[in-house]
PAZAPA-4460 file (N, C-alpha, C; in steps of 0.05 Angstrom, whole numbers, plus 32768, in hexadecimal, padded with zeros to 4 digits):
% residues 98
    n_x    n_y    n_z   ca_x   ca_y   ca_z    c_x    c_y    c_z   seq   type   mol
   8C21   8936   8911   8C0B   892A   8920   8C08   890C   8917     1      X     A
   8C0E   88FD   8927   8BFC   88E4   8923   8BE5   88D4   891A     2      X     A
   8BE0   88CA   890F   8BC5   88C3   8903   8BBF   88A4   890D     3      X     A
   8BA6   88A4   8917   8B9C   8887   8918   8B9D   8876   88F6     4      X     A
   8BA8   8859   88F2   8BA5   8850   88DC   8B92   8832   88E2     5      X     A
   8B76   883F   88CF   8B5D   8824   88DE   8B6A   8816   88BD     6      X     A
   8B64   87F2   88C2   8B66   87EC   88A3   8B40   87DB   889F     7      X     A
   8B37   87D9   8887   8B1E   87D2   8880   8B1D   87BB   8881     8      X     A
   8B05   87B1   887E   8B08   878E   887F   8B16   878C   8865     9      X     A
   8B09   8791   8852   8B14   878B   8835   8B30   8795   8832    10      X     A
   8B40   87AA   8838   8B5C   87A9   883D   8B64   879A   884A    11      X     A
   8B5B   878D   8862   8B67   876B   8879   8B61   875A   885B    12      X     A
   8B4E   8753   8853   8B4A   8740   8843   8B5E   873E   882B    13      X     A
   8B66   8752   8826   8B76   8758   880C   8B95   8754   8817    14      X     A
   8B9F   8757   8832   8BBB   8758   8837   8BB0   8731   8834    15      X     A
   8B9E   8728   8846   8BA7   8710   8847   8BA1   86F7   8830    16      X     A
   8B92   870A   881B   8B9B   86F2   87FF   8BAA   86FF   87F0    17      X     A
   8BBD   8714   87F7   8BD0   8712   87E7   8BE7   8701   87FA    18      X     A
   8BEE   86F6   880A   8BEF   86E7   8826   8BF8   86CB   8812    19      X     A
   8BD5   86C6   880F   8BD2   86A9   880A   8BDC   86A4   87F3    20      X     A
   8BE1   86B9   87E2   8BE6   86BC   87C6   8C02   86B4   87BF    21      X     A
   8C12   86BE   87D3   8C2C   86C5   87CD   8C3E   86A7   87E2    22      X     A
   8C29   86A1   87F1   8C30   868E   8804   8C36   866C   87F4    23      X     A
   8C21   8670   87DB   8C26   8656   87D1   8C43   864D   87BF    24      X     A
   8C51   8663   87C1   8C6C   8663   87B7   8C83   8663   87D0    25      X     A
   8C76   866C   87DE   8C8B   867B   87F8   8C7E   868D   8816    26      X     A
   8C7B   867A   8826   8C6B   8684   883C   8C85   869C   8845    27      X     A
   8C9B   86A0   8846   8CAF   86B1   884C   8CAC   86C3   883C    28      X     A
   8CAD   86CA   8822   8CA6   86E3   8816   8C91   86E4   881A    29      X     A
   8C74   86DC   8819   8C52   86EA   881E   8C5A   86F9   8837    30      X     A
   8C6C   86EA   884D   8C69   86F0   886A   8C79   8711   885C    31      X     A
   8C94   8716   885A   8C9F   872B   8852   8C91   8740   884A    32      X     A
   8C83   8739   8835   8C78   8754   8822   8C55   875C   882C    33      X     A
   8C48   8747   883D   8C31   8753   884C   8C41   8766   8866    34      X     A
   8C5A   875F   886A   8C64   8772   887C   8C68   8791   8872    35      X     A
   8C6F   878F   885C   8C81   879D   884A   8C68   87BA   8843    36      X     A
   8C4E   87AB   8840   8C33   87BB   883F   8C2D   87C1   885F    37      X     A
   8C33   87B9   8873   8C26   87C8   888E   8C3A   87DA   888D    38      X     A
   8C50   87D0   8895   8C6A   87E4   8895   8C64   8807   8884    39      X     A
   8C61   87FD   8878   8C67   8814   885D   8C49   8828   886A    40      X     A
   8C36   8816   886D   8C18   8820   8873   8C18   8831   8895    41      X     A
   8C29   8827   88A0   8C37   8832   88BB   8C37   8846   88B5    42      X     A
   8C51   885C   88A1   8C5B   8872   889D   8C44   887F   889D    43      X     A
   8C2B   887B   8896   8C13   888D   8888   8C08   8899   88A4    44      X     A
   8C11   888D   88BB   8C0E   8897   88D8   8C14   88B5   88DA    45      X     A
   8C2F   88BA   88CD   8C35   88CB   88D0   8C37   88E2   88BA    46      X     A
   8C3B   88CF   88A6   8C37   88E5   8894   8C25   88DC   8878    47      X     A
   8C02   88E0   887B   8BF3   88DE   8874   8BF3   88EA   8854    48      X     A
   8BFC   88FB   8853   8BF8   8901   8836   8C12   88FC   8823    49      X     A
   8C22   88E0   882B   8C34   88DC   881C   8C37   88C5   87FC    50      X     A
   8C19   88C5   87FF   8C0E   88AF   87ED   8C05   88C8   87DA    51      X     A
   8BFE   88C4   87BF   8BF7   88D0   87A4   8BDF   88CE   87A4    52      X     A
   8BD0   88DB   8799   8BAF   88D9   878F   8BB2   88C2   8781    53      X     A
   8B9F   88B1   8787   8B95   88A1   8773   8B8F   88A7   8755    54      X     A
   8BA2   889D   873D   8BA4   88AC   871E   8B88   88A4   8716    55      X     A
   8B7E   8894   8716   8B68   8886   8708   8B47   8897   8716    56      X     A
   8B4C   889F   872C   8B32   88B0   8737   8B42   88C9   874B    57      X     A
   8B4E   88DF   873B   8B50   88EF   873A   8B40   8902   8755    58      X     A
   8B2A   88F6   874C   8B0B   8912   8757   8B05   8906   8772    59      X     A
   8B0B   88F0   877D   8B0C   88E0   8792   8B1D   88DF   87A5    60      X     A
   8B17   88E1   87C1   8B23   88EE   87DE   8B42   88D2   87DF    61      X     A
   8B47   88C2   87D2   8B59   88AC   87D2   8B77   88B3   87CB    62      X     A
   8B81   88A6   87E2   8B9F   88A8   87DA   8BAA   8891   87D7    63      X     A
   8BC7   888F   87CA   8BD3   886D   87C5   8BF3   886B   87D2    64      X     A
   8BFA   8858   87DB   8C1A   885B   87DE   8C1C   883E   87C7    65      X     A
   8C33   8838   87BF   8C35   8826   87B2   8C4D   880E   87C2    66      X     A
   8C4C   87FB   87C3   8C5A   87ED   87DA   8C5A   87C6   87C6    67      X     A
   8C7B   87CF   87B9   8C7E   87BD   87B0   8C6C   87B9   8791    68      X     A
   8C63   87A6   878B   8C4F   87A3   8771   8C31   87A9   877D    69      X     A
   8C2A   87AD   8798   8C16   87BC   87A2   8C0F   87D7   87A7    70      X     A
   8BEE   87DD   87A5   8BE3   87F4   87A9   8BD6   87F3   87C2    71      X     A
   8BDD   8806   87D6   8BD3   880D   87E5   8BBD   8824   87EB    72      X     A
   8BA5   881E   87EA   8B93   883A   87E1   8B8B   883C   8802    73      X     A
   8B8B   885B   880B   8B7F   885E   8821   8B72   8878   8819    74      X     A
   8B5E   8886   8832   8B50   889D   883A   8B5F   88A9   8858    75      X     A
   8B6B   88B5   884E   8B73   88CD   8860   8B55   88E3   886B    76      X     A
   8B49   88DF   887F   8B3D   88F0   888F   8B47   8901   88A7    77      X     A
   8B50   8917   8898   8B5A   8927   88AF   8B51   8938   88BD    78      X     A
   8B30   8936   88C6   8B24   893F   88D8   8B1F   8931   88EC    79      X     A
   8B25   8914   88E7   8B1F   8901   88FA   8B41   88F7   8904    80      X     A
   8B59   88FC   88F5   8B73   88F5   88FD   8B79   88DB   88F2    81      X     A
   8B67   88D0   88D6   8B64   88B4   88D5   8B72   88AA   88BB    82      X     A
   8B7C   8893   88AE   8B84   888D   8898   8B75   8873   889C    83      X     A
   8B68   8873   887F   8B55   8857   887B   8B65   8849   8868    84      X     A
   8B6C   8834   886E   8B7B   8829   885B   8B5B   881B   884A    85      X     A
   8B5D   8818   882F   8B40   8809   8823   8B49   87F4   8819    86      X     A
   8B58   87F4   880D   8B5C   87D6   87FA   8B82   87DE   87F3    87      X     A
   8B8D   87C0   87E4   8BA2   87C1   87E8   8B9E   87B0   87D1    88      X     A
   8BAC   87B1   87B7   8BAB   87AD   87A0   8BC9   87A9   878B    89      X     A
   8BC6   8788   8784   8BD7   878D   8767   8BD7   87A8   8752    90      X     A
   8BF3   87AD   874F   8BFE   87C2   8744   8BEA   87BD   8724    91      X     A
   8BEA   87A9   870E   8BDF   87AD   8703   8BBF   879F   86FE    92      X     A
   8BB1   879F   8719   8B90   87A4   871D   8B89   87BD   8716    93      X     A
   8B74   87B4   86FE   8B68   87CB   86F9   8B51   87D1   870F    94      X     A
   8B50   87F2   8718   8B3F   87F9   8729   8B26   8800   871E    95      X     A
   8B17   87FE   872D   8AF5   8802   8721   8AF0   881C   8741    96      X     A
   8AD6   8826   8731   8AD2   883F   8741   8AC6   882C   8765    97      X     A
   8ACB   883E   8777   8AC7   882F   878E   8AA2   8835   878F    98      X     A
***
């Protein structure tokens, strides 16, 4: 089954300073690897539970794919058919509880 994939403001916000981030070295790689996170975030269309629990909150409905030195944290709602993408995060940012 297909799944709708909505993304949050703060996941838009997060693809696009890591954007700006990566842009001041190389607007061709930022452009690449914000691809590299939709792309990857695409698959979750279809197959929603291919991301890991989140290690750090366990007890919490959150899943992660990892994409490159980034974390991709979403909510899989599968009563609604939906994948929330929430935030999109350096590999070593420490997470704080949401």
């Amino acid at each position: 089954m297909v799944q709708k994939i909505k993304w949050t403001l703060r996941s838009l916000n997060d693809l696009n300073n890591i954007y700006e981030f990566i842009a001041k070295d190389s607007r061709r790689y930022a452009q690449i690897q914000v691809e590299n996170i939709q792309n990857d975030v695409s698959n979750l269309a279809r197959f929603p539970l291919m991301g890991r629990n989140v290690p750090e909150f366990p007890h919490l409905p959150y899943r992660e794919i990892l994409v490159g030195n980034y974390r991709v944290l979403y909510r899989f709602k599968e009563d609604q058919g939906q994948v929330i993408v929430m935030s999109v995060v350096h590999g070593r940012r420490l997470l704080k509880e949401p």
